[in-house]
N, C-alpha and C positions, 0 to 999 in steps of 0.2 A: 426552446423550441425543439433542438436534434432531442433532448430528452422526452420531452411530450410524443415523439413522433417513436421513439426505442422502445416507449410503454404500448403505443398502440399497436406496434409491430410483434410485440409479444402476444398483446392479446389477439389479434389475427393468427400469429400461430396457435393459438389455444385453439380458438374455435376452428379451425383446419383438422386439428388432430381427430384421429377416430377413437370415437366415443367408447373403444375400450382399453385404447391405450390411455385415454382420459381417467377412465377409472382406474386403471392401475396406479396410474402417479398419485390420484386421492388418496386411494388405500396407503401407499409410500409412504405419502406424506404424513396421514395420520398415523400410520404405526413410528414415525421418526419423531413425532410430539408424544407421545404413550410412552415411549422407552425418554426420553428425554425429560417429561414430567419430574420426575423422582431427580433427578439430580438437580433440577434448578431449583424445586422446592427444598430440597438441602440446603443449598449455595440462600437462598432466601433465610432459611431462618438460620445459617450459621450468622446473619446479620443484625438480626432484631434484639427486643429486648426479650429477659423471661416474659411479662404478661402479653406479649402481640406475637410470640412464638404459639400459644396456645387461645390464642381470641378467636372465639366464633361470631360469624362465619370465617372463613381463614383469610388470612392477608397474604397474597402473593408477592408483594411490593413492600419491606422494611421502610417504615418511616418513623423516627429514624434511624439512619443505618450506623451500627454499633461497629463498628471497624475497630475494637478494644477485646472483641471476643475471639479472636488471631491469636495474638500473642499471649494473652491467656490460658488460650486451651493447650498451645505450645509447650508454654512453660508446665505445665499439668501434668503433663505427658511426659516429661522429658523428651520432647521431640532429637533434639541434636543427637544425642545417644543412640535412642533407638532406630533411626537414620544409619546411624555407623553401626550398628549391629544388624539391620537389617541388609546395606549394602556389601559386608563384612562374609556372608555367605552367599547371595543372589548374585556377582559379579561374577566371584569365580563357578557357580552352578552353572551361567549361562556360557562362558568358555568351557568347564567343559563336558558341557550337553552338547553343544555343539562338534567338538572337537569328537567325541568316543562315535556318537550317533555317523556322523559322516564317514567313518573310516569303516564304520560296520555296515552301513550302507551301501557302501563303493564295494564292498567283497559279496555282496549278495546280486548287485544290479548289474557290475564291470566283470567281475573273475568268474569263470569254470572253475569248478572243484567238486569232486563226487560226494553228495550226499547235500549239497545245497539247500535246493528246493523242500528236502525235507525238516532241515534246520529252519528255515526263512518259517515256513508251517506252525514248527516249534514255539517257533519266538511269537509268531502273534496268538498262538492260543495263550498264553502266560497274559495277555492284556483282558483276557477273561479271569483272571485272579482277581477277588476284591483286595484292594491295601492291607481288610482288615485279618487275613489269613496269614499274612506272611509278617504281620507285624508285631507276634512276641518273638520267632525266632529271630528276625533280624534284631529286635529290642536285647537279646539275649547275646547272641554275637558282639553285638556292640557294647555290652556290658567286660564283656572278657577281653575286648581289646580296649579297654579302661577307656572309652570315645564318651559314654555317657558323661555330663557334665558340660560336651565341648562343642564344638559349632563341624567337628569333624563327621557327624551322622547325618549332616543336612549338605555337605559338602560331595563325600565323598561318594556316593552312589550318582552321582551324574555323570562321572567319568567313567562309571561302568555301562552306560548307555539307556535309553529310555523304548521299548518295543514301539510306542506309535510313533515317536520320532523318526526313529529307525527305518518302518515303514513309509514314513511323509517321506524323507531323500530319497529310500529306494526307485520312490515311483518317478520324482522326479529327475533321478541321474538315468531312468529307461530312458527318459525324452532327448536326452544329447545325445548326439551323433556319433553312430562306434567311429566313424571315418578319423575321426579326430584324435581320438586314444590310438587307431594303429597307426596313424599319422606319430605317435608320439614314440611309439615303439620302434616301430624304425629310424627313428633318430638315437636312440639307445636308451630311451627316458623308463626308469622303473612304476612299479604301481603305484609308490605315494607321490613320486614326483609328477605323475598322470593327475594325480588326486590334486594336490597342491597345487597348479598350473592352469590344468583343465577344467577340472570340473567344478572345483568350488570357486574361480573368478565367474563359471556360467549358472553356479546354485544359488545366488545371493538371496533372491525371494524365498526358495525354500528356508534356508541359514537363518535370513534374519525371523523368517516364521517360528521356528524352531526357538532362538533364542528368547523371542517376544512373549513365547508362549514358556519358557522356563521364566523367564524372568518376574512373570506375572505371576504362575505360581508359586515362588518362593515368594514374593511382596506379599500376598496373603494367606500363605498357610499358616494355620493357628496350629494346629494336630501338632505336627514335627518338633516344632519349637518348644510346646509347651509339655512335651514326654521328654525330650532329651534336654532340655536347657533349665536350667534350677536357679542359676545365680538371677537374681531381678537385673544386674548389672549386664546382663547378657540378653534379655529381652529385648526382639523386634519389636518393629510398630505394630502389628498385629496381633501381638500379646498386649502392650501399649495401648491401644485402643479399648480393648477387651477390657482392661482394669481401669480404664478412665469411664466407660460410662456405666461399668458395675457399681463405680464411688459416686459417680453424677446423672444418677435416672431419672429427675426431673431438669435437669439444667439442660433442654435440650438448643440454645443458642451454641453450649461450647462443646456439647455433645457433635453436632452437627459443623462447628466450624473443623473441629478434631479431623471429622470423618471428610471434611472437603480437602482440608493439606492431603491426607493420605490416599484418594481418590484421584487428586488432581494429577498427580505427577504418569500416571497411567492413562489418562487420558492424550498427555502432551507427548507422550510415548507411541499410543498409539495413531495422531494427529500426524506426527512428522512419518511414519513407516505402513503406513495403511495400505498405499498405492504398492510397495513390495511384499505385505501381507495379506494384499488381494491375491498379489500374482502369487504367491507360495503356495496359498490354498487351492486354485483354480486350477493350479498347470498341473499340480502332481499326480492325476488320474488319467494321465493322455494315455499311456502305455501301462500293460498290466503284468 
């Protein structure tokens, strides 16, 4: 009965509501089934068999459901491997994207020093570079410091900081309170003990923004990986995948279970950090 009674209490709110905040939620709704589509018709025929993978009309619903097409495609792939190669460079990216971006942050948004604003200027016109201009001379440098071959060219350029990162904290360390940093200074506390203390226990939404968004794209760059990495034995999933369904373009059941493992773990990533990756994105525009 209290449940019959919660259902009709809703639908009295529905009909309450004004008929444009009505349509907005439609619209919501239906553009959250439109992006949604595509991955559950994945998740769908990573289950079936070959001939109900390709039956027309299409089957939304595997019947029956092939749970053998997992561990198949797993082993195909050499999943475990490229897992460890994939985690192998995207861990330490994301320490330190995080770690270089914030420190260059905090001297752009926290410190005085003459010629600032000019540099700050500097650094985001370079986010007008396309990748593809600066990538035989870096190709080139990386050659003479013998790096090609090694997982050290997908590594080390994160510690040298990222210009939109750099801008995301900037905007966000405007938002804290100077009161709190000269609060800190008269205590005797220096810049990075400011840094460390202050401002990155109140950045967290930006930080894990930051990281969510390196971490993502090291999981899926194909480019980087497949110009600097040669041994097979050193192939990510994203090279890994690439050569599993170049060998399987009709086997779209382990085609598709392949691409669910490697999809899924980004989802569950961004499922648990949303609510801190809302606030990263939202708050960093308060202050300019």
């Amino acid at each position: 009965m209290s449940g019959r009674r919660s259902a009709l209490a809703r639908l009295a709110w529905l009909w309450r509501l004004d008929p444009y905040r009505l349509a907005v939620y439609v619209a919501l709704i239906g553009l959250a089934l439109l992006f949604v589509a595509p991955f559950v018709w994945m998740l769908s025929t990573s289950l079936k068999t070959g001939p109900h993978s390709i039956a027309v009309p299409p089957e939304w619903f595997p019947d029956p459901m092939v749970w053998r097409n997992y561990p198949d495609a797993l082993a195909k792939i050499n999943f475990w491997v490229s897992l460890r190669n994939t985690l192998f460079y995207a861990i330490p990216s994301v320490v330190g994207s995080v770690i270089s971006c914030s420190v260059v942050a905090y001297g752009f948004a926290r410190i005085q020093w003459p010629g600032r604003d000019i540099v700050f200027i500097l650094l985001l016109a370079t986010m007008m570079l396309p990748g593809q201009v600066t990538f035989i001379p870096l190709f080139v440098i990386y050659a003479k410091l013998g790096w090609v071959g090694t997982f050290l060219p997908l590594i080390v350029p994160t510690f040298l900081g990222n210009p939109f990162f750099i801008f995301l904290l900037r905007q966000f360390f405007l938002g804290i309170p100077r009161e709190l940093s000269d609060a800190a200074r008269i205590d005797g506390a220096g810049e990075l003990r400011i840094l460390r203390t202050i401002i990155v226990p109140l950045s967290t939404p930006a930080l894990i923004t930051v990281g969510l968004f390196t971490f993502i794209d090291k999981w899926t760059d194909f480019f980087g990986p497949r110009v600097y990495l040669s041994d097979p034995d050193q192939y990510p999933l994203s090279i890994a995948i690439q050569t599993f369904q170049a060998a399987h373009k009709t086997d779209w059941p382990l085609s598709m279970a392949a691409s669910t493992v490697i999809t899924l773990p980004l989802v569950v990533i961004y499922f648990f950090a949303q609510r801190k990756f809302i606030q990263g994105i939202t708050l960093t525009g308060i202050k300019g």
